[in-house]
N, C-alpha and C positions, 0 to 999 in steps of 0.2 A: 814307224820310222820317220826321221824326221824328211822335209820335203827338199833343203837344201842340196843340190849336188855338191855344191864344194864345204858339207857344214860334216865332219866328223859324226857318228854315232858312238856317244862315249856312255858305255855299258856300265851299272852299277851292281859290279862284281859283290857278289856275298858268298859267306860261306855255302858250303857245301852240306843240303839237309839228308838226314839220316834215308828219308824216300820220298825222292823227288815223285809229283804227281803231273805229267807233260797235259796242261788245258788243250782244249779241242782248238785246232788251228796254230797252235804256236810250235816255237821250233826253241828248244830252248839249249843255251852254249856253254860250256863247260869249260875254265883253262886249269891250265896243269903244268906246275914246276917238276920241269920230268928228276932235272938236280937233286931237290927235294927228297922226290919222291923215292929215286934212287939210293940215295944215301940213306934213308927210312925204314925202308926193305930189301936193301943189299944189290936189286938189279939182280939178282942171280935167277937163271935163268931154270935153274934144279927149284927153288925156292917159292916160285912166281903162278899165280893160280893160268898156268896156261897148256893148250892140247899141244899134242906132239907134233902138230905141222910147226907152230909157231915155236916150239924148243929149236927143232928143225933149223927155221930160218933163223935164227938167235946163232945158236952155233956156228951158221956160217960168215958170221961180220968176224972182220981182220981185225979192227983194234974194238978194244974193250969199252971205250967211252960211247960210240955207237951199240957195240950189244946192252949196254946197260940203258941205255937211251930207247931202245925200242922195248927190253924186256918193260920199262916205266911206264911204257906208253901204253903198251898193250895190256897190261895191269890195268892202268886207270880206267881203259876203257873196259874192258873186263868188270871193274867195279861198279864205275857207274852205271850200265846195263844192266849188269845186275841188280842197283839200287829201286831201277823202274820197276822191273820185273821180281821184283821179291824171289832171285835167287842168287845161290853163293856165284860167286864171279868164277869159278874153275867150272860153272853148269850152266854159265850162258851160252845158249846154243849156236857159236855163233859158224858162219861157211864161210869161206875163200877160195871159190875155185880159181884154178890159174888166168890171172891175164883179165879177172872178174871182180866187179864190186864185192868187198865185203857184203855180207848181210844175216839174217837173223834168222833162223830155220823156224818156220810157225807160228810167228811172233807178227803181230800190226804196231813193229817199232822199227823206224828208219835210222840208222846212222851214219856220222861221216867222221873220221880223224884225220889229223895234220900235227905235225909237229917236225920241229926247226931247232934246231943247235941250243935244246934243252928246254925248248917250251912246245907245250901241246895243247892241240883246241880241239874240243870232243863237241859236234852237235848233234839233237836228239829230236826229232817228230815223229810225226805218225804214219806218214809217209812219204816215199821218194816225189820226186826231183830232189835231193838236198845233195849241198856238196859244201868245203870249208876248206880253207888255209890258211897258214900263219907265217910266216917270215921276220926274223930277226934283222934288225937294221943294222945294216954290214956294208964296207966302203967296198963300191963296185965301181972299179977304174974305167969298164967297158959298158956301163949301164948306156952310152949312146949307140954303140955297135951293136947290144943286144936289140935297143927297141927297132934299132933301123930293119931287125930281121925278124921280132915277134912282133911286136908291135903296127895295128893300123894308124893311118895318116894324123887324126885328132889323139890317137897318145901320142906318138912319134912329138909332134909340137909342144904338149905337154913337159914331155922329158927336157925335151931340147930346152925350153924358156924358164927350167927352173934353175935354182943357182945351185952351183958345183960343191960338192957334200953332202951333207946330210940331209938338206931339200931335196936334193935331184934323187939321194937314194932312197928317201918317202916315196915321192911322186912313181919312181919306177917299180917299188916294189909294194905299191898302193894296186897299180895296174896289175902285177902279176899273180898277186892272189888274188885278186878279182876273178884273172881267166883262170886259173889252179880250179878257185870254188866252183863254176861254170862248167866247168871240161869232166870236173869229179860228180858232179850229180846228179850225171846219167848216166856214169860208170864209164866214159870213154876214156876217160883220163886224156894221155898226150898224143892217142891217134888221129886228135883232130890238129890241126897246125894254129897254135897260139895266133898266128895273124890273120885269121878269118872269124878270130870272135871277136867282136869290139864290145868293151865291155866299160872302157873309158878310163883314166888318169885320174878322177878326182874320188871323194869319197862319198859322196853322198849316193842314195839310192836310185838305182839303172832298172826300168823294166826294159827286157829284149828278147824275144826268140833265138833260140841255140835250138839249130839245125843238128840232131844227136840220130844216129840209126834210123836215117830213113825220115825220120818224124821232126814235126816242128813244135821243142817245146817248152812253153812260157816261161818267163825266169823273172826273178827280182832278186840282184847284186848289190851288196853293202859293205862298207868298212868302218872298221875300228880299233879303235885301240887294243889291243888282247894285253902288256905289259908298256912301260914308257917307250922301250926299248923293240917292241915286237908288235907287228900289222897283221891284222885276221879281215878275212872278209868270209861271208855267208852267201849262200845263192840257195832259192827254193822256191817254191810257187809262188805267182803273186797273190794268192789271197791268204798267202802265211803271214803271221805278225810273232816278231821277238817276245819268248817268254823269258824261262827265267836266265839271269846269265850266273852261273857259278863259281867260283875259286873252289878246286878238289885240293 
């Protein structure tokens, strides 16, 4: 990664290989036009290599551009799993207990998803701490009232001294997938309160301790670009390094 904190890591997305091989130590990140993907394979949720919890949750979205946006998502990731594991994507084993990280039933492969008003970011290691999110850049009228309340004191300044539009809605939404990836890679998700992880405003790479269950444990936070238009950041151990990054 590179060393600047305020220097972007701008990912040299390539296709997507028939079977991905994840090297020892890296963590490698996957994006996905769910649109795309959707329109390709219909989003139908009868149609979609997926178990009957997730038919389940699919049928219960009200409008139809979100059930097609998750059935997309959870396909991809389905697939790409699968691509590691040299099996069909309907027979990756994957668990969801309630209220619980995803994860892999007897399998030494970690993974995390995120996806955002039609794009998804899949990341892939060998093991936990990993966590991901993506965020589409979108006019946030309240982006100073939110950091004043998630946000600690060095973003809160951040937000505050950037300029109004599309700066300030980087800079705010640089910050919140930061703590999204952070909060997500020890499976707590938002039972921790966003203003007790400082995870910082800029993009470059954060080591820090996250306080998760009891335990204190190691993190290294990054951002990137995932589309022109869409902010991803990673969090994982610090002796992971960036392998491959993908367009599925």
């Amino acid at each position: 990664m590179l060393a600047d904190e305020r220097t972007w890591w701008q990912p040299d997305w390539v296709a997507a290989p028939r079977s991905p091989a994840l090297r020892p130590g890296c963590c490698d990140l996957w994006r996905v036009d769910l649109d795309d993907l959707a329109a390709r394979s219909g989003g139908d949720p009868a149609c979609a290599p997926l178990d009957p919890l997730e038919r389940e949750r699919a049928a219960r979205f009200v409008f139809e551009r979100h059930r097609r946006a998750y059935v997309a998502a959870r396909t991809a990731l389905r697939r790409v799993l699968g691509a590691y594991l040299g099996l069909e994507a309907g027979e990756v084993p994957l668990v969801a207990a309630p209220f619980e990280r995803p994860y892999l039933s007897g399998r030494a492969l970690d993974f995390n998803l995120s996806h955002s008003d039609g794009v998804a970011l899949i990341a892939v290691a060998a093991a936990p701490p990993l966590g991901v999110d993506v965020e589409r850049l979108r006019p946030l009228p309240d982006a100073l009232e939110l950091a004043q309340r998630l946000y600690v004191a060095e973003e809160i300044d951040r937000v505050v001294a950037a300029q109004e539009g599309e700066p300030r809605q980087r800079v705010f939404l640089t910050c919140w997938t930061r703590k999204e990836a952070v909060m997500k890679s020890t499976g707590v998700g938002l039972r921790v309160e966003p203003n007790t992880v400082a995870c910082g405003a800029l993009p470059g790479p954060r080591e820090l301790v996250f306080r998760s269950r009891g335990e204190a444990v190691p993190l290294r936070v990054s951002s990137f670009a995932v589309y022109d238009d869409a902010i991803g950041a990673v969090a994982f151990a610090p002796g992971v390094v960036p392998g491959g990054t993908f367009t599925y």
